[in-house]
C-alpha positions in Angstrom: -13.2 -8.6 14.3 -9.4 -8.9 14.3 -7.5 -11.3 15.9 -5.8 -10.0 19.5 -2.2 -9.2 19.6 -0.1 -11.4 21.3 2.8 -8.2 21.3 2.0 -5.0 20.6 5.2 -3.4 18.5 3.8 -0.4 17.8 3.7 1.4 21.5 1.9 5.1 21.9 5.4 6.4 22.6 6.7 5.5 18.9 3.4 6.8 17.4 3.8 10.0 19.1 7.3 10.4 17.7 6.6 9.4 14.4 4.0 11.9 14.1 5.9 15.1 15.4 8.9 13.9 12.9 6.1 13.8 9.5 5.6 17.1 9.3 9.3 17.8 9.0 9.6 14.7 6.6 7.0 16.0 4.4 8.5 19.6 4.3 11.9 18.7 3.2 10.6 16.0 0.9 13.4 13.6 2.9 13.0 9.7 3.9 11.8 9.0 7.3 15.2 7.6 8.3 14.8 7.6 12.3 11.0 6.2 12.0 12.5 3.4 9.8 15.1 2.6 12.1 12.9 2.5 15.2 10.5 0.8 13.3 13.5 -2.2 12.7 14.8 -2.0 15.6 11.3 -2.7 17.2 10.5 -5.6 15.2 7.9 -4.2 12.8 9.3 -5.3 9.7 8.8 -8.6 10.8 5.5 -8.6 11.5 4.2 -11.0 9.1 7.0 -13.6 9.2 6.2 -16.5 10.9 7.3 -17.3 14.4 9.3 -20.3 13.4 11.1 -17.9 10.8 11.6 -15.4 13.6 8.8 -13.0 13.1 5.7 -12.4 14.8 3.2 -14.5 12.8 1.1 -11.3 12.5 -1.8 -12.5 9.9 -3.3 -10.0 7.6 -5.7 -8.5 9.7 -3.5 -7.9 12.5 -0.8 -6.4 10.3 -3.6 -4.4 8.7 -4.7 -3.0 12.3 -0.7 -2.0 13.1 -0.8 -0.7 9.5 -3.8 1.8 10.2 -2.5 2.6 13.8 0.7 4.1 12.4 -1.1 5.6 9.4 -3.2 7.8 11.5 0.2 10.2 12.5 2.6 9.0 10.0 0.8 7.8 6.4 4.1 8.1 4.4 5.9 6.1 7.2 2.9 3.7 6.7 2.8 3.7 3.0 6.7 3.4 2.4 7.0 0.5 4.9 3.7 -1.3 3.7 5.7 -2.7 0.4 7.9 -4.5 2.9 5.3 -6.2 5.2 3.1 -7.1 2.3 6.0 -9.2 0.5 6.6 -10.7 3.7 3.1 -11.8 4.3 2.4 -13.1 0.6 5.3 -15.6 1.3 4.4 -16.4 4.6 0.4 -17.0 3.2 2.0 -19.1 0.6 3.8 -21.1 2.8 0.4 -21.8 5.1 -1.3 -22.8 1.7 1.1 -25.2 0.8 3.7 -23.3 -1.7 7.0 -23.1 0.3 8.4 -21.6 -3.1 8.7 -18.4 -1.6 10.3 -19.3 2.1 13.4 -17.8 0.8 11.6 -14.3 1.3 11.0 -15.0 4.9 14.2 -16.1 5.5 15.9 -13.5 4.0 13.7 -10.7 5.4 14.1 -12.1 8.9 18.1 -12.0 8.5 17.1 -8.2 7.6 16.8 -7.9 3.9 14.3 -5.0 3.1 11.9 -5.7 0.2 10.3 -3.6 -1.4 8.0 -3.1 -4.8 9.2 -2.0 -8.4 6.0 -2.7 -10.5 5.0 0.9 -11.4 5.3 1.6 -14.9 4.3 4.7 -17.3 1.8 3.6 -19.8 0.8 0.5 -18.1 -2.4 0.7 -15.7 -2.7 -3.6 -15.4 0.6 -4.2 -13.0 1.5 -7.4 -12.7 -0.9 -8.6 -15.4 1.3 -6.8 -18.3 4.5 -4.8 -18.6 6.0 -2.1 -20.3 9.5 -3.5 -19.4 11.4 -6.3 -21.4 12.8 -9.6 -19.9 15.4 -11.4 -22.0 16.2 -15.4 -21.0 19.6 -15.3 -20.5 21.8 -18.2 -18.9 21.6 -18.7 -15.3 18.5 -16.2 -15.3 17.1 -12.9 -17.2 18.4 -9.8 -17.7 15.8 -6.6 -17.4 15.0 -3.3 -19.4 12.9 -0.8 -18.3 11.7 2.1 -16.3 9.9 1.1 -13.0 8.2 4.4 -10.9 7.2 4.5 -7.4 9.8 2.5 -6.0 8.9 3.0 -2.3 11.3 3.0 0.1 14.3 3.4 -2.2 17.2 4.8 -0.1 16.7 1.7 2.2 15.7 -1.8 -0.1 18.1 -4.5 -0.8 15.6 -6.3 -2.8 13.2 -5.1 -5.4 10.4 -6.7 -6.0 10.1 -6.0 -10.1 8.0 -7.9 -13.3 9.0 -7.6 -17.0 7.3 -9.3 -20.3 9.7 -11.6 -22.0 7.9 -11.8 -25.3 10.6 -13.8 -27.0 7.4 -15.9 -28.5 5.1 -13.5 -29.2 1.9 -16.1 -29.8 2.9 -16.4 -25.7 4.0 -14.2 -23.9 5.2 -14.2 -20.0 5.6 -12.0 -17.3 8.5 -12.4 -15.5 8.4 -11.6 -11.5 11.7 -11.3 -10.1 13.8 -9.8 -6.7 16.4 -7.5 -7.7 19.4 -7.4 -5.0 20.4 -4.1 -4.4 24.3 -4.9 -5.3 22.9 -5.8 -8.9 24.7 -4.3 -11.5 23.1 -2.6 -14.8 20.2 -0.5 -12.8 20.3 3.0 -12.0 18.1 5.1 -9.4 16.5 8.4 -10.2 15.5 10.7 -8.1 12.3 12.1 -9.3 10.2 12.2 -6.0 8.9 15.6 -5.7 5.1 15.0 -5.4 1.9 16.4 -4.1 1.3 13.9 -1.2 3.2 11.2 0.4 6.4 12.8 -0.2 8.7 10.7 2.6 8.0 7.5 0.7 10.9 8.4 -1.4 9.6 6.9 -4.2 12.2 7.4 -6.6 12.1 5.8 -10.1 14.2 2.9 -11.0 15.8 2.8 -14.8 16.6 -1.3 -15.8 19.7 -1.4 -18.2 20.3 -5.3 -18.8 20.1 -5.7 -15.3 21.0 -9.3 -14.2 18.6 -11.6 -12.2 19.8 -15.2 -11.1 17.0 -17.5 -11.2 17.0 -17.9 -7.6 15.3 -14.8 -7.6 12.7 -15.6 -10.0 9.6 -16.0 -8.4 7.0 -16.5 -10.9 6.5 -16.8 -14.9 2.8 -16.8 -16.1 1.3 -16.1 -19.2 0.9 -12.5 -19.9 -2.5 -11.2 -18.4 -2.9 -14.2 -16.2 -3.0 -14.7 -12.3 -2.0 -17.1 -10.3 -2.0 -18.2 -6.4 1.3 -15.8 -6.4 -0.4 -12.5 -7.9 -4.0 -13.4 -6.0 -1.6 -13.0 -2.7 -0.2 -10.0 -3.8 -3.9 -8.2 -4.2 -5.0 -9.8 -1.0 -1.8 -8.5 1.3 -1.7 -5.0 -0.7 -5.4 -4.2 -0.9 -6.6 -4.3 2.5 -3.3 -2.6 3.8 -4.0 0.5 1.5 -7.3 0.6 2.9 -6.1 0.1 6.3 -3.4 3.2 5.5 -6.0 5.3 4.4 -8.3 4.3 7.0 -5.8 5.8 9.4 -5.4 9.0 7.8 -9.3 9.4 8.0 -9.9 8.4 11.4 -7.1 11.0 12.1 -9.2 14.0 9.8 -12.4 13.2 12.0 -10.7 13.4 15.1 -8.8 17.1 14.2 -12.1 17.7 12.6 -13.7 17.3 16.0 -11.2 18.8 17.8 -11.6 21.6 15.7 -15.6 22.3 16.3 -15.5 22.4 19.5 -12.5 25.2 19.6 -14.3 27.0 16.3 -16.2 30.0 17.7 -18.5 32.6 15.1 -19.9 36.1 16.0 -23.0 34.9 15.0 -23.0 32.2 17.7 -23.0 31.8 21.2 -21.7 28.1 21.7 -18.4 26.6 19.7 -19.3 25.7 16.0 -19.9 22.0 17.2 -23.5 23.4 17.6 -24.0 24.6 14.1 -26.3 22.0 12.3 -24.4 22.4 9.0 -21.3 21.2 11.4 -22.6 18.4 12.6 -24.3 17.0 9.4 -20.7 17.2 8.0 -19.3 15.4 10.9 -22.3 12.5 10.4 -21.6 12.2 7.0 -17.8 11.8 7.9 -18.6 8.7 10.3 -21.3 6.9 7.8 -18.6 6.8 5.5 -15.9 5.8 7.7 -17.8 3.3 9.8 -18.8 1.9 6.4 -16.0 1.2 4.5 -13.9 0.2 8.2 -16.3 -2.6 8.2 -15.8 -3.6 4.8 -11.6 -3.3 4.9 -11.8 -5.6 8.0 -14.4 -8.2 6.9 -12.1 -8.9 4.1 -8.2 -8.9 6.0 -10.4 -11.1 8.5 -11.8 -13.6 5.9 -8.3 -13.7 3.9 -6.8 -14.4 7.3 -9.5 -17.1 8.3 -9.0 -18.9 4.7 -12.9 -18.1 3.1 -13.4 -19.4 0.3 -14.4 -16.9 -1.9 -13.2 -18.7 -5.1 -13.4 -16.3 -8.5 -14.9 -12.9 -6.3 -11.9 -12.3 -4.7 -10.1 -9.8 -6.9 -13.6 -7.7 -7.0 -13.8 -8.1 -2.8 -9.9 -6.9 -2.3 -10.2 -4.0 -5.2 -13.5 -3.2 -3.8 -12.1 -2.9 -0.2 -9.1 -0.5 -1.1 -11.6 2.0 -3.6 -14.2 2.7 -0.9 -11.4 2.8 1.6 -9.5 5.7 -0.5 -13.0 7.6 -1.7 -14.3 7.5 2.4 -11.3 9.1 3.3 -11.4 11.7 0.7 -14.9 12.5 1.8 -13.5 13.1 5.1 -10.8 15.0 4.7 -12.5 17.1 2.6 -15.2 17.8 5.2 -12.9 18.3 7.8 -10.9 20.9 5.6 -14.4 22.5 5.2 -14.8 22.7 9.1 -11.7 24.3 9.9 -12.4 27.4 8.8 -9.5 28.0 6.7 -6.9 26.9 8.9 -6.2 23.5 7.5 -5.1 25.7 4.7 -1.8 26.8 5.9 1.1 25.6 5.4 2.2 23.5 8.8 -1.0 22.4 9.2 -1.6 18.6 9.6 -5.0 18.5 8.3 -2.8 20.5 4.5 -0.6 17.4 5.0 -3.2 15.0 5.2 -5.5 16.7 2.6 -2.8 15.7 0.2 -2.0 12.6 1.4 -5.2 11.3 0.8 -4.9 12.4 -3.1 -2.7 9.7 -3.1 -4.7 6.3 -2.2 -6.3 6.6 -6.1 -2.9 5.7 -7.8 -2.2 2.8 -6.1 -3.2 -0.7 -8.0 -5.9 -1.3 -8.4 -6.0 2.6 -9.4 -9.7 4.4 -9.6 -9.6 3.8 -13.5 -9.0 0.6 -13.0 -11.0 -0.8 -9.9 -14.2 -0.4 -11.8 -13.5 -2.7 -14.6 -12.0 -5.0 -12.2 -15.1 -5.3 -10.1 -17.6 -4.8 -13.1 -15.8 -7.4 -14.4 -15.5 -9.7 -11.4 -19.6 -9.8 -10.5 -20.7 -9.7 -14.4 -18.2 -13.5 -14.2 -15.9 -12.2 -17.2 -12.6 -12.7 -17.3 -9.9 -10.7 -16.1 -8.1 -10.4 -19.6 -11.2 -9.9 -21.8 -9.9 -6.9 -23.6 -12.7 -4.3 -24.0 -14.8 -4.1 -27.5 -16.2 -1.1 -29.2 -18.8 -0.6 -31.2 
């Protein structure tokens, strides 16, 4: 369904390395420093950037197939580096629909500026559309306050991609969207990564102390709970590439899972446990759901890519896409866990590192709270920002 490669950056020989360094990464809770370097040496980063910026001119769905190609030995290395790409290829879409605002990004990424995203926030489960941080209009640009979490890739970005409310007229309020550089002054990082799953991200949180941000770097201001062609972009590059990372990792499960039934042996049979009907059943309901929500993740890179039309039902499609992405994998994981017998239990094991790595895909926007009412939303025609009423 995707569009061929005209240069395939990611070679075997890198995915082999990448996945024999993320069990390592993942045990010492530490950054995946050499895959990030071999990835930039390599050209990865600059995937989605079009050719006459210097890039590859990678469209969605063939970012999203790279994406899911590394995911399926290295998801952190995936996930961390996915914030990147997907700034690169909202300005790049951007440009093809006729809003060069952003061209800046593509430059500045294909000089080697790494971007990266600063939009998680405590107490706030509608990013981009509200914000528990404060922007204040200041001369020459705003200044920012704030905690943002989940700041992948944070030993390596130069420029955060971050929102805050200015709410200086409270009847109106606006969200500000903004790129921090890294040399900014009045921002601190914390390191607070120590998680269950997806631990090389390095996801550390970053506290905003009147931190200063020219206007240059202001991307966007729109009305508080609103979207635009800017945050619409940001949902179609981000969506689909979750799905394709989580895709990886459960095309990855099936395959140990496999692996695994054919090695499995029981007293009580004469043949590998591959010929236990209970088995197999679990490996059929592995593929239904894989094959399923496959298909859906790469209809939708492939019409976002292609330029369908799909007017008001494409925050539902995208959300949609990423939730059945993330719940599929889940389900296979889980089955495959069940297959091994016990062994995926141990420490060491890849199948313990992916079990938790899939417990990650439901906090990412749209998060499984949250993708319901966006969808329900979405087909029912209400809007977006129609708060909920009771009673």
């Amino acid at each position: 369904m995707t569009a061929t490669m005209s240069r395939d950056v990611l070679t075997t020989e890198m995915i082999d390395r990448f996945g024999e360094r993320a069990g390592t990464y993942d045990r010492e809770n530490r950054f995946f420093s050499e895959d990030f370097e071999e990835l930039r040496a390599s050209g990865y980063l600059k995937m989605a950037i079009p050719e006459g910026f210097g890039g590859l001119g990678y469209t969605l769905a063939q970012v999203c197939e790279q994406q899911r190609r590394l995911a399926y030995r290295a998801p952190a290395t995936a996930l961390a580096t996915n914030m990147h790409l997907y700034w690169t290829g909202v300005a790049a879409d951007m440009r093809r629909m006729g809003d060069s605002s952003l061209e800046w990004i593509l430059k500045e990424a294909a000089a080697g500026e790494v971007f990266a995203a600063g939009h998680g926030e405590a107490g706030n489960d509608m990013p981009l559309f509200l914000s528990t941080a404060r922007a204040e209009k200041v001369d020459g640009g705003y200044r920012y306050y704030g905690r943002k979490q989940f700041g992948s890739l944070t030993p390596v970005w130069t420029r955060l991609g971050m929102h805050a409310m200015d709410a200086s007229d409270p009847k109106a309020p606006r969200i500000i969207h903004a790129f921090m550089p890294r040399d900014t002054t009045g921002y601190r990082i914390e390191e607070t990564w120590d998680t269950l799953g997806m631990r090389a991200t390095r996801s550390d949180d970053t506290v905003l102390d009147g931190a200063f941000v020219p206007d240059r770097y202001i991307a966007r201001v729109i009305p508080a709970g609103q979207a635009d062609l800017f945050v619409l972009s940001i949902f179609a590059w981000a969506e689909p590439t979750f799905a394709s990372i989580y895709m990886g990792i459960a095309r990855r499960a099936i395959d140990l899972a496999v692996q695994t039934a054919h090695k499995r042996t029981s007293l009580a049979l004469t043949r590998p446990m591959a010929y236990n009907p209970e088995v197999q059943h679990a490996v059929a309901e592995m593929t239904f759901a894989f094959d399923g929500a496959e298909a859906q993740v790469e209809k939708v890179a492939d019409e976002w890519s292609r330029g369908v039309d799909h007017g008001h039902a494409w925050p539902g499609k995208l959300v949609s896409a990423k939730h059945n992405a993330v719940e599929a994998a889940k389900l296979v994981v889980d089955k495959a866990m069940a297959i091994s017998g016990g062994s995926g239990m141990f420490k060491g094991s890849e199948l313990e590192r992916l079990y938790r790595d899939v417990r990650c895909g439901g906090f990412h926007p749209a998060s499984s709270l949250l993708a319901p009412e966006i969808v329900g939303k979405v087909t029912l025609g209400i809007d977006l920002g129609e708060a909920p009423r009771w009673g």
